[in-house]
N, C-alpha and C positions, 0 to 999 in steps of 0.2 A: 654349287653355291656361287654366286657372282658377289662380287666386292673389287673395290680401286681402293689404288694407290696414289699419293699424290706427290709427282718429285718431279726435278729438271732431267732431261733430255740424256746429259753421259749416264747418269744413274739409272736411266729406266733403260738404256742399249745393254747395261751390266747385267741388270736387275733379269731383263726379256733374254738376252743373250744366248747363243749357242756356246755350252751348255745354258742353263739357268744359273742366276747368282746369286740365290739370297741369300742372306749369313742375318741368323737371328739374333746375332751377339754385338750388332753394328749399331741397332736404334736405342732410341729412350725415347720415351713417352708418359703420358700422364699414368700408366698403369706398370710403368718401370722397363726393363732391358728386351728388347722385342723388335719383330717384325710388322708393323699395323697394317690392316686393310680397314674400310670403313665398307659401309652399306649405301652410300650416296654419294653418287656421281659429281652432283653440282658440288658438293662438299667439298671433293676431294680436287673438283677445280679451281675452285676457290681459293683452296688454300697452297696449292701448286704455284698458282699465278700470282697469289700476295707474298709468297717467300721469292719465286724464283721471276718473274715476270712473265716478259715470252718465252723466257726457256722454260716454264711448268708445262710439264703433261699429267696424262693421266693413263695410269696402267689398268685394265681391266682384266680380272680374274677370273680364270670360269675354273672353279676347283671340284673335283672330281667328286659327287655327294656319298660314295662308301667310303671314301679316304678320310673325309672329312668327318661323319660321323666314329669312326673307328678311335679317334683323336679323344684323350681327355681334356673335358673342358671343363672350363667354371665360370658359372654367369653370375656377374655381379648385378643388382636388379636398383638398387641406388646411387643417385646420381651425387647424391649427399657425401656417400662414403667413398665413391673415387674422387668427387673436391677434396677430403679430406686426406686423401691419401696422396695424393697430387703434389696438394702444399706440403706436406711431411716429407715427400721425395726431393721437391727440389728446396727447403730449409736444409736437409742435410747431406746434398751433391750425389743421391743414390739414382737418378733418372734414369742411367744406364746400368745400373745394376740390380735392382729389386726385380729378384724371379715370384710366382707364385709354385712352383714347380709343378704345372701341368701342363700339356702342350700350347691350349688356347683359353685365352681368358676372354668373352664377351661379356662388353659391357655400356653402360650410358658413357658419351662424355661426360666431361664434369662442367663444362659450361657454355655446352652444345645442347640445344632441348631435342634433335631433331632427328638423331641418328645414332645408331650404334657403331662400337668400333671393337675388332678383333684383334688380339694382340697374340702373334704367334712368338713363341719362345722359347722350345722344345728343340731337340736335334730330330726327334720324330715330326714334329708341325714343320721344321723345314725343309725337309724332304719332300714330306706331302705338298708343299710349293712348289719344291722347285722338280719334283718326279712326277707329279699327278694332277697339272694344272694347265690349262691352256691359258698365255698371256701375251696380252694385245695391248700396244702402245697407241693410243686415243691423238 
């Protein structure tokens, strides 16, 4: 599976590093406490470059496809009900903390039409990053 990342520059040397660095207990996002990768490259330059400027890159994942399958997931298929859960996360300060307790949740953004995003979250989904993934800083 291929998916990117979108961060500044020391974060993706951590992130790519010898070892690997991801801690899935570090992010928050619209679908709460996680590691996110997206499906779309421009996306995830995009939005590298509007938080960080020239310091945004872009990490490319190539994630190993039986690891990746092996992984409990849960697809959310409404864009409606991750808006919804979005504003309910950040109304009550949970962004870094609401798990669904499976490894990966895919799903729409909430106010993105264009692409999907994965949110790893598991001690098992971060492994499978940071053990079974080849990662390349763009």
């Amino acid at each position: 599976m291929i998916a990117f990342h979108g961060t500044d520059r020391t974060s993706a040397s951590n992130i790519v590093g010898t070892p690997s660095n991801i801690d899935v207990k570090r992010g928050g996002g619209e679908l709460g406490r996680g590691f996110y990768l997206g499906e779309n490259i421009a996306l995830a330059a995009s939005l590298s470059r509007g938080k960080f400027g020239t310091n945004g890159v872009v990490i490319k994942f190539d994630i190993d496809d039986s690891a990746y399958v092996s992984l409990n997931t849960k697809v959310l298929n409404r864009r409606q009900y991750v808006y919804r859960l979005w504003q309910s996360l950040i109304t009550r300060s949970r962004a870094f903390q609401h798990l669904f307790n499976v490894d990966v949740v895919c799903a729409p953004f909430a106010t993105i039409d264009f692409s999907y995003q994965y949110k790893f979250e598991s001690q098992n989904a971060q492994s499978t990053l940071n053990n079974n993934s080849i990662k390349q800083i763009l």
